[in-house]
Structures are given as structure tokens and as C-alpha cells.
C-alpha positions in Angstrom: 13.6 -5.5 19.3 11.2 -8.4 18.7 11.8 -11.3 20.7 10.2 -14.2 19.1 9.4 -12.2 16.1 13.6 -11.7 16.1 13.2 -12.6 12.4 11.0 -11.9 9.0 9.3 -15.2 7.6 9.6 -14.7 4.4 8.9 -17.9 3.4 5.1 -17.7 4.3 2.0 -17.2 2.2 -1.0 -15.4 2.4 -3.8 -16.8 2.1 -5.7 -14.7 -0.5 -2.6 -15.0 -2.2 -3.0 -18.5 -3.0 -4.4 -19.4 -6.9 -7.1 -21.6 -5.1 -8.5 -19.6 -2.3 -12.4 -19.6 -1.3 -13.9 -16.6 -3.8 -16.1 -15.7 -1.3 -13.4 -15.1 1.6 -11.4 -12.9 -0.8 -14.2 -10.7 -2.0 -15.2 -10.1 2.2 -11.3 -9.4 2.3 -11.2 -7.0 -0.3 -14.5 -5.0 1.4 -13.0 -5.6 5.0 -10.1 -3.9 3.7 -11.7 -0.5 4.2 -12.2 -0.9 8.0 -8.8 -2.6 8.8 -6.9 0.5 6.8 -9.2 3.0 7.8 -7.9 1.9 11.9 -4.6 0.8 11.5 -2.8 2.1 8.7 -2.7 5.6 8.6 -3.6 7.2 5.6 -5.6 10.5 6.7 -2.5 11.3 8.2 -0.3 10.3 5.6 -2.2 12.7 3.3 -2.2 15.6 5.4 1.5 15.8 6.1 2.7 14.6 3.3 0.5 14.1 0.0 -1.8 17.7 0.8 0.8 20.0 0.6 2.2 18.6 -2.5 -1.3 19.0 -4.3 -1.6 22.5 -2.2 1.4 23.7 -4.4 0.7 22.4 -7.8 -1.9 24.3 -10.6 -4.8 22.2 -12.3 -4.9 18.9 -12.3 -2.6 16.4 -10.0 -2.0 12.7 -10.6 -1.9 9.5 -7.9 -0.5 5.9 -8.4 -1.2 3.3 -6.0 0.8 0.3 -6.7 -1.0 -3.2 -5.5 -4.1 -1.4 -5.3 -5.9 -4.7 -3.8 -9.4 -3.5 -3.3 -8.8 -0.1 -4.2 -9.9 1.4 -0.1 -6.7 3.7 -0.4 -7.9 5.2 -3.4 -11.1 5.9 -2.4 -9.8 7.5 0.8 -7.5 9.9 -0.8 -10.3 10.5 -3.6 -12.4 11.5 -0.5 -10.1 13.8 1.0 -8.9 15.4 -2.6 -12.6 15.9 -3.0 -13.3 17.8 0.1 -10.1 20.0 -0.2 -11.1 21.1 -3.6 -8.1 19.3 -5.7 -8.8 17.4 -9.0 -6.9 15.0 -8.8 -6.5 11.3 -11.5 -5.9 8.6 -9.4 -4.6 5.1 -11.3 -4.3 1.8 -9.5 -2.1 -1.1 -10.8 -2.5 -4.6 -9.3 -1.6 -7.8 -11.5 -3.8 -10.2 -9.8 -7.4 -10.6 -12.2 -9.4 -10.9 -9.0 -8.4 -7.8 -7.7 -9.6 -6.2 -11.2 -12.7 -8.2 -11.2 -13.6 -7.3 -7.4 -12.9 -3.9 -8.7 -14.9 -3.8 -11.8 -17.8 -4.4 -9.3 -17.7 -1.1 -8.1 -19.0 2.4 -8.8 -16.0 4.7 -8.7 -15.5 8.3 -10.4 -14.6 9.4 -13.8 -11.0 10.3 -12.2 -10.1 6.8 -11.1 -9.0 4.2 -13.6 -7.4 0.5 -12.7 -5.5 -1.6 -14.6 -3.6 -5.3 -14.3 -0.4 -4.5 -15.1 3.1 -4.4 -13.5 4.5 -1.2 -12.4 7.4 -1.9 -15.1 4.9 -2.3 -17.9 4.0 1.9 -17.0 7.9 2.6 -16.9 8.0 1.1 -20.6 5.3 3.4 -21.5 6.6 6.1 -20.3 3.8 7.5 -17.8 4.8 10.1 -15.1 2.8 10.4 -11.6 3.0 13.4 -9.3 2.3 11.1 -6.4 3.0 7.1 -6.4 2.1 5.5 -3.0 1.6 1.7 -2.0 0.2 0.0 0.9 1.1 -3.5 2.6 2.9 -4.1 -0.8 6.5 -4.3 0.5 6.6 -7.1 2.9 4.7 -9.1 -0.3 8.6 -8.2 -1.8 12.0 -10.3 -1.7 14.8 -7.8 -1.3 15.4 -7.6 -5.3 12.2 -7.3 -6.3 11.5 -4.9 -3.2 14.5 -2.3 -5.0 12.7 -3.2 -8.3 9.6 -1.8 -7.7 11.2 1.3 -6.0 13.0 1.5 -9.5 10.1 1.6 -11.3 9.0 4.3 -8.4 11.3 6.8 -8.9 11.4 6.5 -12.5 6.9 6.9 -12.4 7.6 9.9 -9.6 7.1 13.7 -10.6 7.6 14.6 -7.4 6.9 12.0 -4.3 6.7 8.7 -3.4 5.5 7.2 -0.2 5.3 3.2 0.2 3.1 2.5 3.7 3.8 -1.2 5.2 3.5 -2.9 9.2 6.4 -2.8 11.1 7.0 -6.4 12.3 6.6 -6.5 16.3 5.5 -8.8 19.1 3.3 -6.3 20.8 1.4 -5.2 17.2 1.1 -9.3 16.2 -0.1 -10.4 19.8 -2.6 -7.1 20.0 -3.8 -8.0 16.5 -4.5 -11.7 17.1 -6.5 -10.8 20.1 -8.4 -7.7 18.6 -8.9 -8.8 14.7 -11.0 -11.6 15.3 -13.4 -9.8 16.9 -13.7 -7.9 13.9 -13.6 -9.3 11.0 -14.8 -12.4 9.9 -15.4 -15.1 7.3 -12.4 -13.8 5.6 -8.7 -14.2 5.5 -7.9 -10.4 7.6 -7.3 -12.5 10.6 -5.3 -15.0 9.1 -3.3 -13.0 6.1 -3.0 -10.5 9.0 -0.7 -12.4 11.2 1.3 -14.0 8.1 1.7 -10.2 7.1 3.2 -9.0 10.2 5.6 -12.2 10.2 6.5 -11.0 6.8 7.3 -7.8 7.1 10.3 -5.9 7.9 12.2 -3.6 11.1 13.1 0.1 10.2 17.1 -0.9 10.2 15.9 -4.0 8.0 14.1 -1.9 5.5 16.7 0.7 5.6 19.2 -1.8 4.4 16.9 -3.1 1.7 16.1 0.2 -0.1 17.8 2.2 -2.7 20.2 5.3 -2.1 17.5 8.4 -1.4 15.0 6.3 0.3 14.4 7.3 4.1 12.2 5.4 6.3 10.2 7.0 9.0 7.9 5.3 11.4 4.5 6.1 12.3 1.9 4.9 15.1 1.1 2.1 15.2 3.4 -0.2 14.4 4.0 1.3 10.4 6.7 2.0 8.7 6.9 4.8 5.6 9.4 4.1 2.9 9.8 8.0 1.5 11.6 9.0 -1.7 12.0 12.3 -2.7 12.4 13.5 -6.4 15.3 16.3 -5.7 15.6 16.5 -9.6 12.4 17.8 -10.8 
């Protein structure tokens, strides 16, 4: 139990959250976003044990959601692996925020990934279906209603899985990070927005309580926590 983490801050803000921040600190956040995921936050793993065996099962083509897709790093991860195991798989990212789409646009990505700036409500009014829908570092962004909101929309967008990633707020994982990070990254908000986000973000009981009937949460080294729901009625 965190002692003078005891509670989430949910009244902070990231910076690269903020309408005005420097344009030049969020596009090195969006590209440092590759090395701080690729260390901390688990997603090989996550796709061996629980995204590979889904895709291992199904015939053709498979389909991925990434809600809050940022800088689209998760993506191309998963795209990586997919691509070495032999699936062919469509990957979609959703993040409302222009800058993310513009930082995106930038890039040179396959004919199988596609962005858009839209809500994940706006693809439950159209009706799309996902085998996979995943998120990372998007739930400690979210209030409690808005948190069961999006998982909503999740289950509703879900063929078969879906696996939110997020920090799991500690004093050892936000004093090890404020004396490791900045001798990383720099001239961008990682260091800052990194410390906000572990203020922000939630306990395993404290997510457990926040999240709809079905959910589990599992956690994972170091310091993460997996919000898993299961579609039982396919």
C-alpha cells in the first residue's frame, strides 16, 4: 500500500494534454513513446499470452482497436509481431486529439493500419466489430463514469477480447521513475507527464471497484495493471 501515494490525484493534468503545450515537446513525446513502452509497459508479453493465441485460433484476416492511440508505438509493435508470426491482421487506432492525427499522418505505416479522430462511441454508432480492442495509459486519463463508458463502448466493439494496459500507482514505481526517466528522455514532457500519470492512476482494488460486471484485473511486472474483459457470448 502506497504511503504518500495513499491516494489518486485526479485532479492533475498532463502536460501534453494541455491545448497550449510547446509543439516541439509533444512531437519528441509522441516518438519517445516507443522507448518508454517498449521498457516499461509490457506489450510483447501481453501479445504472447493473451492477443497470439486469439489470432492462432481464428481463419483469414483478424482485426485490432487501440483506443487513445497517442503516437500509434503500440500498433506498430503488435503490427511487428503479427507480421513475424504470419497473421494478417487490420489494426485501427482512434484518438480524438488533432495532434495525435497530425503526428501520425507524418508517418509511413502499412496498408493494414488506418487512424482516425473519433470517440470510441462514434464506432459503436456505426456499428463496427473488433476481434481485439486494447488501450494503453488510457484509463487513469478517465473519471470513474467515463472510465465504465469507454469499457461500454469496449464490449459492445469486442468480437472476442479486450485488454486495457495502464501503471499501477506506487511509491516505489514513481520514486524509481523520477530517478531513471530523466536520464532518458529529454526535451519532452515523458519525465514530467510521467510522474502526473502515476499520481493519476489507480490500485488493483481501486480499479476493480471502478469497472463493469465481467471485467477482471490482473497485474503485471512492473508496476501495471491489465483491465481484461472477456466476450463469453460470441
Amino acid at each position: 500500500m502506497p504511503l504518500f501515494l495513499s491516494q489518486r490525484n485526479d485532479n492533475l493534468t498532463e502536460w501534453m494534454d494541455r491545448p497550449d503545450c510547446d509543439a516541439e515537446m509533444l512531437q519528441n513525446t509522441y516518438r519517445q513513446f516507443t522507448t518508454i513502452n517498449r521498457l516499461l509497459s509490457g506489450w510483447s508479453s501481453i501479445y504472447k499470452n493473451h492477443i497470439k493465441p486469439i489470432l492462432a485460433k481464428k481463419q483469414g484476416r483478424s482485426s485490432i482497436l487501440d483506443i487513445g492511440c497517442g503516437g500509434g508505438d503500440i500498433i506498430r509493435l503488435l503490427h511487428k509481431h503479427c507480421e513475424m508470426d504470419g497473421y494478417e491482421v487490420e489494426f485501427t487506432g482512434i484518438d480524438p486529439d488533432s495532434r495525435s492525427m497530425e503526428y501520425l499522418s507524418s508517418l509511413d505505416w502499412p496498408d493494414s493500419v488506418s487512424f482516425r479522430a473519433v470517440l470510441s462511441e462514434k464506432l459503436v454508432e456505426e456499428v463496427h466489430r473488433f476481434d481485439i480492442v486494447i488501450s494503453n495509459h488510457l484509463i487513469h486519463h478517465l473519471t470513474g463514469p467515463q472510465l465504465r463508458s469507454v469499457c461500454s463502448d469496449a464490449e459492445k466493439l469486442t468480437r472476442e477480447l479486450v485488454i486495457f494496459s495502464d501503471i499501477e500507482r506506487s511509491d516505489l514505481g514513481y520514486i524509481s521513475f523520477s530517478m531513471i526517466a530523466p536520464l532518458i528522455f529529454r526535451n519532452s514532457y515523458i519525465v514530467k507527464d510521467g510522474k502526473i500519470s502515476i499520481q493519476r492512476s489507480y490500485r488493483k482494488p481501486e480499479l476493480a471497484q471502478q469497472l463493469p460486471q465481467k471485467w477482471s484485473v490482473k497485474r503485471m511486472f512492473p508496476f501495471r495493471l491489465l483491465a481484461i474483459y472477456e466476450n463469453r457470448d460470441r
